[in-house]
C-alpha positions, 0 to 999 in steps of 0.5 A: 256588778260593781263592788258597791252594788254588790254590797248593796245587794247583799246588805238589802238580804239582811233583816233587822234582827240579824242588823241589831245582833251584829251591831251588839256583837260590834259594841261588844269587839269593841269593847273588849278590845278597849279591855285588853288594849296594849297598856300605856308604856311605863316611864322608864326608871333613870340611873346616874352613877358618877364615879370619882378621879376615875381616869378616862383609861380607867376602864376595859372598854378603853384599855385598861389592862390590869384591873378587870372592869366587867360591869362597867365595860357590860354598860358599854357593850349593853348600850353606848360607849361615848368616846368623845364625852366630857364633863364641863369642869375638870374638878368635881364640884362644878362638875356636878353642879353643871350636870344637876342643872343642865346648864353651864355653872358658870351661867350661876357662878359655880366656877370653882371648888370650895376649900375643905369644909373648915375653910368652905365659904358659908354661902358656898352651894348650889344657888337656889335659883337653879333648878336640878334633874331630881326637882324636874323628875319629882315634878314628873312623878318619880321616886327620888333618891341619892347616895354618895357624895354631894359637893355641892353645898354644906348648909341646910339650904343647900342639903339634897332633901332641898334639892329634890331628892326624897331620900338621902344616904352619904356625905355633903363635902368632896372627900371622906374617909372610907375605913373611919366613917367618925375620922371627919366630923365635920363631914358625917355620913348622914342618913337623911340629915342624922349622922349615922354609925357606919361601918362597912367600907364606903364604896360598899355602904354606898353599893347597899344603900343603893341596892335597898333604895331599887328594892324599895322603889322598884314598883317606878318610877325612880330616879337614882343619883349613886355618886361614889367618892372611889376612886377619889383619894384617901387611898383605901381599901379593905384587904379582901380587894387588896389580896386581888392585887397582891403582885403588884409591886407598886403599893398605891398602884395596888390600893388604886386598882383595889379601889377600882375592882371594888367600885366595879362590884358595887356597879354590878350588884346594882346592874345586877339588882335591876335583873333581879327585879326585871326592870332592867329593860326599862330602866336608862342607866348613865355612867361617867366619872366627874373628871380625869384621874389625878395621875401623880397622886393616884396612879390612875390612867388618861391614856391616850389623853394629855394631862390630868385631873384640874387641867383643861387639857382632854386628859382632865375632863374627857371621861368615861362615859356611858349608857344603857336602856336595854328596852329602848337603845341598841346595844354595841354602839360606840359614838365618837361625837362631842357629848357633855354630862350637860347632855344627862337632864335633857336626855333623862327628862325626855324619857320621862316625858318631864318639861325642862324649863322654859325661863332659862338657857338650857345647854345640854342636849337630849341625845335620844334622837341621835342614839334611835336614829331619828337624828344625824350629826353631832350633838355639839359642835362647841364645848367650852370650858373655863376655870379664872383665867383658863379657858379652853374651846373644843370645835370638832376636832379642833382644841384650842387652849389659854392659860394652862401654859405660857403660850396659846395652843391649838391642836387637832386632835384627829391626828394628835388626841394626845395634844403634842404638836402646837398648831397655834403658829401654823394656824393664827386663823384657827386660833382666831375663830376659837377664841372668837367662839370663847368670847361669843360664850363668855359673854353669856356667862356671870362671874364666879360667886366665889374663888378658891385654890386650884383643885388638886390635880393642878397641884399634883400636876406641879409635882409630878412636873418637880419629880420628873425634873428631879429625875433628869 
C-alpha cells in the first residue's frame, strides 16, 4: 500500500468527534505559539564617540606604549579595528559636518573651519538644507542626544536642538576651557540652550552627562553623539591624571598623555554603563577621532604616518577608528580597507532600519555587508579630500597629493605608509589617473561658503618645521 493509501485508510478510521477535538486542539497550538513566538528584535541603540586632535598612534591597539588606553583598545578588540580609515577633513569642522550628513562638506560648501567666535562669520554653520544622522534617526524613533563640542554653527539656527537632537549638554564653538568653564564667554557651556555653572573638568562633565542620558533612555532606542573636545588643546588636566604621569619628564608630554587617560576613563564608564543596563550586546558603538594629532603643539603621535593635523598627508586625517555591536558583529577583526567617517550614517541607519535620503547623493557607504560577510571587496575604492588649493586622491594604495608642497606627489603606500619616496617622476601615468579621479569628484562639488585661515595644524606644522632648522 502506498503512503497516501494509507493515510486514506487510516483517516476514513477517525469519526467526527475525534476530527472536531483535533481541529480545536490545532486552533489551540496554533494560537499559543502566535502567544509566545520570538519577539520582533529591538532596533539597536547607536553610539558616536568622536574624540578631539587625538593622533592615529594615540591608542594601544595602534602602538601607544606610554599611556595605557584599555577601554578604548576593548572596542577594538570586542568588534573592528579599521586600520585604513579616514575622516574627510583634516580639521575638525568639516570633519564633523561631513560625518553628520553622510556626504562631502564639500557637496554644501563646509570646506573650511571658522575663526574664533569673536571672528566667526554669522552665517557660518551647517546649511539648512542638509539633513543629519539625529534628524533620519529621530525620524526612525530614537531618543536623540548630544554632549560635547559642536563646531558646527554658533546661531540658533544652527544649535543641535534644530539639528535633530532632543537633548543637548556642551559647547557650539571648536575649543573650550576645560578648568574655567566662565574663562570663554563667548562659548558657555549650555545645557539645552541656558548656560550652565560648571565645575567638574570637561572631559569629566562631559563623561556624566553621557552616562545620565543611557540611564535615562536606556529603555531604547537612542542615539548618543559624545563628541569630547580632549585631547584638543588647551592642555589641561586636573592633578589626579597628572599624578598618573608624574615621571615623564616632558611637561606637555605629561598634560597630553593626562588628557588621554582621562578621556579613556570617560570611554569606559560609559562602556561600562551600558553593562550595567544589559544593553551592551544590542547597543552599536562607533569610536574615531575627528583628525590627526597636531604633533608639535600637543605631543601627540601619527606613528607610522607622515605629517599632522590640517595636512592632507595620511598622518593628518587617517585616525583611529573603531566599532563594536557585541550582539550582532564578530569581535577580534581588523579590517584594512579604505573606510570613511561618511561611512557612520548609512551604516547606523541601517541598523536602525531608517531610510536615507533619496533626493541627494549619499557618499558614505553602509559596511554591515562587509563586516557579516555578505559582502567582499573594499568599501571604497577612492577617497578624495580638498581644502582651497590642496587636494589629495586616495585609489587603493596609491596617494596622490598637490599643494601641500611645491611639487606633485604620488606614493605607494604598501611599501612606504610613511609617504617618503616621491613616485611622481617614476609614475606620470599614475599621476595622471589620479588626478584625472580629482577632477571627475571636483566636478561634482560647489565652492566653499566661506574661507578662513588654515587650521591649526598647518601652523603648528610651519613651527615645527622653524624649530627643527633652528636646531640644525
Amino acid at each position: 500500500m502506498s503512503s497516501q493509501q494509507k493515510q486514506a485508510s487510516v483517516t476514513s478510521g477517525v469519526c467526527r468527534r475525534d476530527l472536531i477535538k483535533m481541529a480545536a486542539a490545532g486552533a489551540v497550538a496554533a494560537q499559543t505559539s502566535t502567544l509566545f513566538a520570538a519577539p520582533v528584535p529591538r532596533k539597536p541603540n547607536i553610539i558616536v564617540i568622536l574624540t578631539d586632535d587625538q593622533g592615529y598612534g594615540d591608542v594601544g591597539y595602534q602602538g601607544l606604549k606610554d599611556v595605557p588606553t584599555p577601554n578604548m583598545d576593548s572596542i577594538a578588540r570586542n568588534g573592528v579595528q579599521f586600520t585604513d580609515g579616514h575622516v574627510s577633513c583634516p580639521v575638525c569642522s568639516p570633519t564633523r559636518a561631513g560625518l553628520m550628513t553622510g556626504r562631502f562638506q564639500q557637496r554644501f560648501g563646509h570646506e573650511f573651519n571658522p575663526g574664533p567666535p569673536d571672528n566667526a562669520e554669522p552665517e557660518f554653520g551647517l546649511p539648512l538644507s542638509q539633513i543629519t544622522l539625529a534628524d533620519l534617526l529621530k525620524k526612525a524613533g530614537y531618543a536623540t542626544g548630544m554632549v560635547g563640542k559642536w563646531h558646527l554653527g554658533l546661531q540658533p539656527q544652527f544649535h543641535p536642538l534644530e539639528r535633530g537632537f532632543d537633548e543637548y549638554f556642551g559647547f557650539l564653538h571648536g575649543a573650550h576651557d576645560y578648568l574655567d568653564p566662565k574663562r570663554d564667554p563667548a562659548n558657555l557651556i549650555l545645557r539645552g540652550t541656558e548656560p550652565v555653572d560648571e565645575k567638574e573638568y570637561l572631559t569629566e562633565a562631559f563623561t556624566r552627562e553621557a552616562v545620565a542620558f543611557i540611564e535615562k533612555q536606556k529603555s531604547g532606542p537612542f542615539f548618543l553623539y559624545l563628541a569630547y573636545n580632549a585631547i584638543h588643546a588647551p592642555m589641561q588636566a586636573v592633578q589626579k591624571y597628572l599624578d598618573r604621569f608624574k615621571n615623564v619628564a616632558d611637561k606637555n608630554r605629561q598634560i597630553h598623555n593626562a588628557m588621554l587617560s582621562a578621556l579613556d576613563d570617560g570611554i569606559g564608564a560609559v562602556l561600562a554603563k551600558l553593562r550595567e543596563a544589559a544593553i551592551e550586546d544590542n547597543t552599536l558603538v562607533f569610536f574615531l577621532s575627528d583628525n590627526g594629532g597636531p604633533t608639535p603643539t600637543n605631543t601627540s603621535s601619527n606613528s607610522p604616518l607622515r605629517g599632522y593635523k590640517g595636512q592632507l598627508y595620511e598622518g593628518g586625517h587617517r585616525v583611529p577608528f573603531a566599532l563594536q555591536w557585541k550582539g550582532r558583529i564578530e569581535g577580534g577583526q581588523v579590517v584594512g580597507e579604505l573606510v570613511s567617517s561618511l561611512d557612520i550614517l548609512p551604516t547606523a541607519l541601517a541598523a536602525a532600519g531608517g531610510d536615507i535620503p533619496r533626493d541627494r547623493p549619499m557618499d558614505g557607504v553602509n559596511l554591515l555587508p562587509y563586516l557579516l560577510d555578505e559582502k567582499t571587496g573594499a568599501p571604497h575604492e577612492v577617497l578624495v579630500w580638498r581644502q582651497g588649493d590642496r587636494r589629495a586622491v586616495r585609489k587603493g594604495n596609491w596617494k596622490w597629493i598637490e599643494g601641500e608642497s611645491n611639487q606633485t606627489e604620488l606614493y605607494d603606500l604598501s611599501k612606504d605608509i610613511g609617504e617618503s619616496n616621491n613616485l611622481a617622476p617614476q609614475h606620470p601615468e599614475k599621476v595622471k589617473e589620479l588626478a584625472a579621479e580629482f577632477e571627475k569628484w571636483d566636478a561634482e562639488m560647489v565652492p566653499p561658503l566661506w574661507k578662513t585661515q588654515r587650521a591649526a595644524g598647518a601652523r603648528a606644522a610651519k613651527k615645527a618645521a622653524r624649530k627643527a632648522a633652528a636646531e640644525k
